[in-house]
Structures are given as structure tokens and as C-alpha cells.
C-alpha positions as CSV (number, residue, x, y, z in Angstrom):
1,X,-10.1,8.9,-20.9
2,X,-10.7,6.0,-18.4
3,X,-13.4,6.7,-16.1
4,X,-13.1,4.0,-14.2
5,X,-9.6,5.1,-13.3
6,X,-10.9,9.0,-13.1
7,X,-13.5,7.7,-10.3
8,X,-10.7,5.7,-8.8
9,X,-9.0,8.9,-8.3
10,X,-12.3,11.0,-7.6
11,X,-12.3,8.6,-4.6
12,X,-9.6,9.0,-3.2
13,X,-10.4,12.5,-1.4
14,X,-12.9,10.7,0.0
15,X,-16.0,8.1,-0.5
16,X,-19.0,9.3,-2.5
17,X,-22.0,8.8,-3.7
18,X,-22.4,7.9,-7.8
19,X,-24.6,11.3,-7.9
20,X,-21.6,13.4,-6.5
21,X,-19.1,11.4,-8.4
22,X,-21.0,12.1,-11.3
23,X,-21.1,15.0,-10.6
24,X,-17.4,15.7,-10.0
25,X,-16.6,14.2,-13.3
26,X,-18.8,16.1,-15.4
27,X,-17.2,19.7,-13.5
28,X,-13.6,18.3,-13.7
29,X,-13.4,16.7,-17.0
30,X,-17.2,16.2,-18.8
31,X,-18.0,19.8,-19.6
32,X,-18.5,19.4,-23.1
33,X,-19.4,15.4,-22.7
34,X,-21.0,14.7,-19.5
35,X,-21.5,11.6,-18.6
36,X,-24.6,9.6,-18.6
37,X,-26.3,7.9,-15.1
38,X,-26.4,4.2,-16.6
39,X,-22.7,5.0,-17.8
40,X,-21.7,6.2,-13.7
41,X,-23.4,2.9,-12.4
42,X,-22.3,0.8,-14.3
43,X,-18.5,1.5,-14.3
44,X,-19.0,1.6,-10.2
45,X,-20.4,-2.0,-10.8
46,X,-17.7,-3.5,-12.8
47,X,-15.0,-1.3,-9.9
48,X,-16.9,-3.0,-7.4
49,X,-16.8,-6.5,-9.0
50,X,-13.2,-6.1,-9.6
51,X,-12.2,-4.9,-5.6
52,X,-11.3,-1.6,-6.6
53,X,-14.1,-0.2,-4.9
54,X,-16.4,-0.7,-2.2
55,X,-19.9,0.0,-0.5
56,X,-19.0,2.3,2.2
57,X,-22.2,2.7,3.4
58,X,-26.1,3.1,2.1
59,X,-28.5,5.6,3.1
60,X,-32.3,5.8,2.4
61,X,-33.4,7.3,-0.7
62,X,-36.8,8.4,-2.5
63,X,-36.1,5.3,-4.1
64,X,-33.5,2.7,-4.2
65,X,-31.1,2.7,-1.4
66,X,-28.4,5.4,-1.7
67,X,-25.0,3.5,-2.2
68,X,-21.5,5.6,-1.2
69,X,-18.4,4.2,-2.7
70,X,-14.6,3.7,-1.5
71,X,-11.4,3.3,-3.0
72,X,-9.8,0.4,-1.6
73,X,-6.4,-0.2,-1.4
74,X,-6.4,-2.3,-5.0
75,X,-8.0,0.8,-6.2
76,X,-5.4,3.1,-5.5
77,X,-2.3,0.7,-6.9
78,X,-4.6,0.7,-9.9
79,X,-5.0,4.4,-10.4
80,X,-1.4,4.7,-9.0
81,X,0.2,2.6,-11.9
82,X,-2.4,4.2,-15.0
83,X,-1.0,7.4,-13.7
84,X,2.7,6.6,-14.3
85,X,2.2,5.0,-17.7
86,X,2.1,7.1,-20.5
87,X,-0.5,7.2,-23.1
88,X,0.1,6.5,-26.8
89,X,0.4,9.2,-29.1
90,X,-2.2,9.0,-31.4
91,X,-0.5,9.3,-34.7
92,X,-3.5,9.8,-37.3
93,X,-2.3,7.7,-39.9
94,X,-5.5,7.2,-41.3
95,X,-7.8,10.2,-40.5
96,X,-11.4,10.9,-42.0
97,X,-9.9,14.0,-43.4
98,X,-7.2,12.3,-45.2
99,X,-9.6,10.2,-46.7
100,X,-11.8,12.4,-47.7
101,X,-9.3,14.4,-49.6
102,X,-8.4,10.9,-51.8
103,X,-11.8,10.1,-52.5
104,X,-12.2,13.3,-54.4
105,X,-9.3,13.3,-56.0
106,X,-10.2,9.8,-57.1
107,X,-13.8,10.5,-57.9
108,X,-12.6,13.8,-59.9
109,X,-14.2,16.1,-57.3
110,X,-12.5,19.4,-56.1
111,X,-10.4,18.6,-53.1
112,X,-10.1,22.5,-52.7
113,X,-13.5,22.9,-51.9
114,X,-13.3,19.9,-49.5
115,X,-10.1,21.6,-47.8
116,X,-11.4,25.1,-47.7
117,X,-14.5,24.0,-45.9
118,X,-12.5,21.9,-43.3
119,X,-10.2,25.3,-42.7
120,X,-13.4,27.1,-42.3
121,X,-14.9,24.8,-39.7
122,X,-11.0,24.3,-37.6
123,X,-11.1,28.3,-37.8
124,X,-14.2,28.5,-36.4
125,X,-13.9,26.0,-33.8
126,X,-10.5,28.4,-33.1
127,X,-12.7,31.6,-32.5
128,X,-14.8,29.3,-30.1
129,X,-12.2,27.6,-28.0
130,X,-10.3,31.0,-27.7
131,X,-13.4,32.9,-26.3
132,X,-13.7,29.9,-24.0
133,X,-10.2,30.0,-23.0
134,X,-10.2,33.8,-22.6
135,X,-13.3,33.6,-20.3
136,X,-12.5,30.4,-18.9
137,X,-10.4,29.0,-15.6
138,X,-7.0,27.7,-15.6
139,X,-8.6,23.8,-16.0
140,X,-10.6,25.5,-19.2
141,X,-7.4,27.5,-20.6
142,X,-5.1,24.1,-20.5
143,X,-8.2,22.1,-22.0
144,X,-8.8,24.7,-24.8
145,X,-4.9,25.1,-25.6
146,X,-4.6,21.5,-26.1
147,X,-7.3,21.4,-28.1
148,X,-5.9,24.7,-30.2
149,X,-2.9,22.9,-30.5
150,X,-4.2,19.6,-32.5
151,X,-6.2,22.4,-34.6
152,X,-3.2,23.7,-35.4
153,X,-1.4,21.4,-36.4
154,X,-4.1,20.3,-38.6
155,X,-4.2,23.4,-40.2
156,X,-0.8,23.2,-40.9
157,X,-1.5,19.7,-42.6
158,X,-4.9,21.2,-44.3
159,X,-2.3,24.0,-46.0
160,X,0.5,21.2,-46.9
161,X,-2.3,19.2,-48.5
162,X,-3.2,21.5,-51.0
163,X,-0.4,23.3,-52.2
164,X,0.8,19.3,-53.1
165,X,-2.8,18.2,-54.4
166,X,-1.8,18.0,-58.4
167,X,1.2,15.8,-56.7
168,X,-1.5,14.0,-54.3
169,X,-4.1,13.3,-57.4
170,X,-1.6,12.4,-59.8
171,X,-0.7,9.6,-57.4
172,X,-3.8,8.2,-56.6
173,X,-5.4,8.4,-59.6
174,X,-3.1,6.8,-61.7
């Protein structure tokens, strides 16, 4: 996710302080990652360096001077065009998991073992994104089915994997 372009956006119901932006972020998007104060400042530096935001005012503070940032017009032709493009898909050609799986095979480990703990832990995390989803709002039961979704799938792969393993060690091991 670009925060840069997820302030951008943040500001453009209104100008705000890096506290409430932060703050906004870590409620709209940063529940399970929020986002650090030196990471909030310094993306509004590099905005501000670029045009794509401004000082809209300062206030006094118990310490430095409080600064409240605005989207400026740049700003929102920015956020306007990352909006319309789409994002890659990320096609995990090369995924830990996969890798994991050929170095046993190649080190004469049991891939099984390796697999049946990686369905464990994508079950488990299941269970916990479905109680989240269950007790959560409409922004949580989107996030949590997208997650669910890429679990799923890799579940599916995790069950492909090893009913083909003999034919998966007998290539990479020869």
C-alpha cells in the first residue's frame, strides 16, 4: 500500500494534523500494522517537498510547533491517477513455501511434515480471521475475506503439492 497516496486521500476531507492522519490510517487501514510517527513525518516531508502537500497552518504545541497539512491540487491529480491504475497481481512464482518444499526434497527431509505444518498454521490463521470477520465491521469483513481468499487458494496449492511430491522429488533430485 502507498501511504503517501493513502494520506493524499486522507486529506482530501479536509487538512490535518500528522497525529490525526496517523491516526486515521492506523483505524482505516493499519489495524494489524500501524504505522510508526517517524514513518507519518517523514512521508508528509517528502509530500511536502514534492508539492503534493502543504502547511496549512501551525499551532503551538507542548513542544514543536503543531504543523496541519493540505492536499494541493498536484496532490489530488496524484491520488486521482494511482486510483485509476490497477495494481499488479502478484503471481508468487517464487514463494518461501515453494522453496521450502524443494529444499527438503533435495536435502532428503520429509516434505509432508513441512506441508502439514504450513496447513496447520493457514487453518489456524482461518479460525482467527473468521472470528474477526464474524465480530468485525463491514471494512474488517472485506479485509478478512480477502485475506481468507489468498489462504485458500494456498491451501489448495498446499494439497496439489503433496499428492504430486514423489513426482516433485523425483524432479529435483535427479
Amino acid at each position: 500500500m502507498s501511504i503517501g497516496q493513502t494520506f493524499l486521500g486522507l486529506l482530501e476531507a479536509g487538512p490535518r494534523h500528522g497525529y490525526d492522519l496517523k491516526r486515521a490510517y492506523d483505524d482505516r487501514f493499519g489495524r494489524d500494522r500501524p504505522l510508526h510517527y517517524g514513518q507519518v513525518y517523514a512521508t508528509l516531508s517528502r509530500l511536502l517537498k514534492n508539492g503534493l502537500v502543504e502547511v496549512d497552518g501551525t499551532e503551538p504545541g507542548e513542544g514543536p510547533e503543531r504543523k496541519r497539512y493540505a492536499v494541493t491540487d498536484a496532490g489530488v491529480t496524484d491520488v486521482q491517477r494511482w486510483l485509476a491504475s490497477p495494481e499488479k497481481p502478484d503471481p508468487y512464482l517464487q514463494s518461501t513455501l515453494y522453496t521450502k518444499v524443494v529444499l527438503a526434497l533435495v536435502t532428503g527431509r520429509p516434505a509432508n511434515d513441512l506441508l502439514d505444518t504450513q496447513r496447520a498454521e493457514h487453518l489456524r490463521l482461518m479460525r482467527e480471521l473468521t472470528r474477526r470477520k464474524n465480530d468485525g465491521d463491514l471494512a474488517d469483513q472485506l479485509v478478512c475475506d480477502h485475506a481468507l481468499f489468498h489462504l485458500e487458494a494456498d491451501l489448495r496449492w498446499l494439497e496439489l503439492t503433496a499428492a504430486r511430491l514423489d513426482d516433485l522429488r523425483r524432479a529435483v533430485t535427479s
